[in-house]
N, C-alpha and C positions, 0 to 999 in steps of 0.2 A: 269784485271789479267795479268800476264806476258804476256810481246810481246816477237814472235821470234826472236827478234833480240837484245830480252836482255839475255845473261849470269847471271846466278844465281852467286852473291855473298859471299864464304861459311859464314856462321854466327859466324867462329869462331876467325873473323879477328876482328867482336865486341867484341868477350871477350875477345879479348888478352888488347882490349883499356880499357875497363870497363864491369866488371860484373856487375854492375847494367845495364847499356845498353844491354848487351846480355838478362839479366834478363827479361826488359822491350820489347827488340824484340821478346821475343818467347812468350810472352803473347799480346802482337800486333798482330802479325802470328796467335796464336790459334784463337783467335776473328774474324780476316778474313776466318781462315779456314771454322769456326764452323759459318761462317754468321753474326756473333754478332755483325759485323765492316759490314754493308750491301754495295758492289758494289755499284757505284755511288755517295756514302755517303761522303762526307765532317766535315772535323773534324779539328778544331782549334788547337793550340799547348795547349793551357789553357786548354780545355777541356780534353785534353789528358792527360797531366800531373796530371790531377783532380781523372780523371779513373783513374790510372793507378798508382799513387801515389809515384811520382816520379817527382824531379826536372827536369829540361829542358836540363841540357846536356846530362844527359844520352838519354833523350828521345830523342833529335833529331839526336844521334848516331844513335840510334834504328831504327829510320824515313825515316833515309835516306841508311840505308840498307838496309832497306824493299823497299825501290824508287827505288834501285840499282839492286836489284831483280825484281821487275817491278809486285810489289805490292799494289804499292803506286805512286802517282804523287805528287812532290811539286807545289800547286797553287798560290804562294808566295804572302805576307802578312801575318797575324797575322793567318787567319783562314785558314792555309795556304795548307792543305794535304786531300786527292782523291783518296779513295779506289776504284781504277780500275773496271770498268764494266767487268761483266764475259762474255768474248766469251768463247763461247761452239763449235764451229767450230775449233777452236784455236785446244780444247786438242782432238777433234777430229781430226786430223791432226796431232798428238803426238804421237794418238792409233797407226794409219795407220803406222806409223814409227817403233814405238817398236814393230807391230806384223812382219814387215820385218825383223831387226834385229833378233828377236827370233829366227824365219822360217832359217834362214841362219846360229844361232847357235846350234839350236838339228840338224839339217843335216849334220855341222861339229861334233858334239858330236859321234850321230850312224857312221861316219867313220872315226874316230879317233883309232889306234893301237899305244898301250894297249887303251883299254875304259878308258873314265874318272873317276875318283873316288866320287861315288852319294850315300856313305853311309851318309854322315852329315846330306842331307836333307831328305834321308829314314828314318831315326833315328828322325826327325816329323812328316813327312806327312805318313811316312807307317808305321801305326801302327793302332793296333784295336780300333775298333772306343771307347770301354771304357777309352783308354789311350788319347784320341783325348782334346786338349786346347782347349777352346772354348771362352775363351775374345779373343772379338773384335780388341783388338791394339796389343796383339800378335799375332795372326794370321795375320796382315795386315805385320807385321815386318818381319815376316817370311815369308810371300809371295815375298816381296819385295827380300830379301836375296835370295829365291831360284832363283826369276827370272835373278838377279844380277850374282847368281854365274852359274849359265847354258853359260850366255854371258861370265863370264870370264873365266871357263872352254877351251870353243872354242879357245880361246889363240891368238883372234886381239887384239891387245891396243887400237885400233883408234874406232874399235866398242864398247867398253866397255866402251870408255870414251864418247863417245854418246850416248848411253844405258844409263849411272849416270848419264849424263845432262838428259835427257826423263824420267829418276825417279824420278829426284829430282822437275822436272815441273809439274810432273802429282803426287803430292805426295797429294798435296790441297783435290782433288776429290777422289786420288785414293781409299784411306783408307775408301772413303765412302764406299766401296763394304762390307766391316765386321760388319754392324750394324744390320742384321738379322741373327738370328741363320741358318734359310733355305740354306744363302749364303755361313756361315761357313761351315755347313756341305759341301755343293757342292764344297767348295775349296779342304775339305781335298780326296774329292772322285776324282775330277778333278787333282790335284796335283799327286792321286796314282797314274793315268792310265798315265799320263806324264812319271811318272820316269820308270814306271815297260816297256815302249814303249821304252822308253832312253837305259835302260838295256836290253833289249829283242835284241836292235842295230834295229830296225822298224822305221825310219826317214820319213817313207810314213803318220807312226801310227800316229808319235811324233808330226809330224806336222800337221796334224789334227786336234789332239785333243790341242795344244797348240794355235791355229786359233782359234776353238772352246772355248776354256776356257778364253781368252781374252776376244772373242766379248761376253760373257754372260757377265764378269765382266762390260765391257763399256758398255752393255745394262744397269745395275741396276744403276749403276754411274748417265748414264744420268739423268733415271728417278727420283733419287733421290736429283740430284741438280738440274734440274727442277722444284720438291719440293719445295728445301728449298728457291730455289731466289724467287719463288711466295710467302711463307713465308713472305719472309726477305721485298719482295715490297710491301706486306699488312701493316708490322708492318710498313714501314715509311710512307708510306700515311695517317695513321692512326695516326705518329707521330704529324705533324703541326695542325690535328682537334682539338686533347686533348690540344694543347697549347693556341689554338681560344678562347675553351670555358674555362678554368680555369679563 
């Protein structure tokens, strides 16, 4: 999975070359995301093209943004590409980052004159829980944006634009936190006491429970890609017996 010392790529310098490449990257990406493309795993250009169905230029557009992004390795030859082993230390080391950032933007937010203006995300996250979304990929979108716009509120450039780099790395695992209804609800409950702390001007509160609402999300995260890469190392071990015996 991405090294620190790679910048993310934006994906939409694929589409500007080819919409089928962009096409093919973001269905590359989902497979990494969702495990489907298993860490460690080795994949041909042939076989890829095969899944994926789509001729070779576009795909190794696709390839070599996803490399560029430091999702992929070219192993060069034919069979040529290296779905990144997951370090887990890595986005541990992301967390730690963006809960500083955070820490540093609700404490400019509570002393900020005039307050900042927090009706857009009241207008989702406070509201009675009958009115409450509850899919999974909005809610994570919507997290993502709140947390987004707290840092830009604060009004550094240099932190905001490290803050979008630390989103856009931790985007892989982060969304895993919205796959239990338990965890949705805990967002929208977690999210209230953030803002009504923000508005209250409580920067003691604010940061608190924004520590706290992170480390629970990186607590479920972990356990849950934990999970799935035991998953993901069943299904390939399992992969070359079924080949043995046919």
């Amino acid at each position: 999975m991405p090294h620190p010392d790679v910048l993310a790529s934006p994906p939409e310098a694929a589409a500007e070359k080819s919409p089928v490449g962009k096409a093919v990257y973001d269905n590359i990406k989902a497979d990494i995301f969702d495990f489907r493309m298993a860490p460690g795993q080795r994949y041909s250009e042939q076989e890829l093209a095969k899944r994926f169905g789509v001729s070779r230029t576009p795909l190794r557009l696709a390839l070599h943004v996803l490399a560029s992004e430091g999702y992929l390795d070219h192993t060069g030859g034919h069979a040529g590409w290296l779905v990144k082993p997951f370090d887990l230390g890595y986005y541990e080391d992301l967390y730690d980052f963006r809960t500083q950032i955070e820490l540093i933007a609700v404490r400019r937010l509570c002393a900020m004159d005039p307050a900042p203006d927090l009706s857009a995300l009241c207008a989702f996250w406070r509201v009675p829980k009958k009115a409450r979304v509850l899919d999974g990929a909005t809610v994570a979108r919507e997290d993502e944006k709140l947390h987004n716009t707290l840092v830009a509120l604060a009004g550094n450039r240099e932190m905001l634009r490290t803050h979008s780099d630390l989103t856009e790395r931790i985007r892989i695992i982060r969304r895993l936190d919205f796959i239990e209804p338990a965890r949705i609800k805990a967002a929208f409950d977690e999210h209230d006491k953030i803002l009504a702390a923000l508005l209250a001007r409580k920067a003691g509160d604010a940061e608190m429970l924004i520590r706290a609402h992170i480390g629970a999300s990186r607590a479920e995260i972990r356990h849950i890609t934990l999970h799935r890469l035991s998953l993901a190392a069943q299904q390939g071990a399992q992969a070359p017996t079924t080949t043995r015996t046919a």
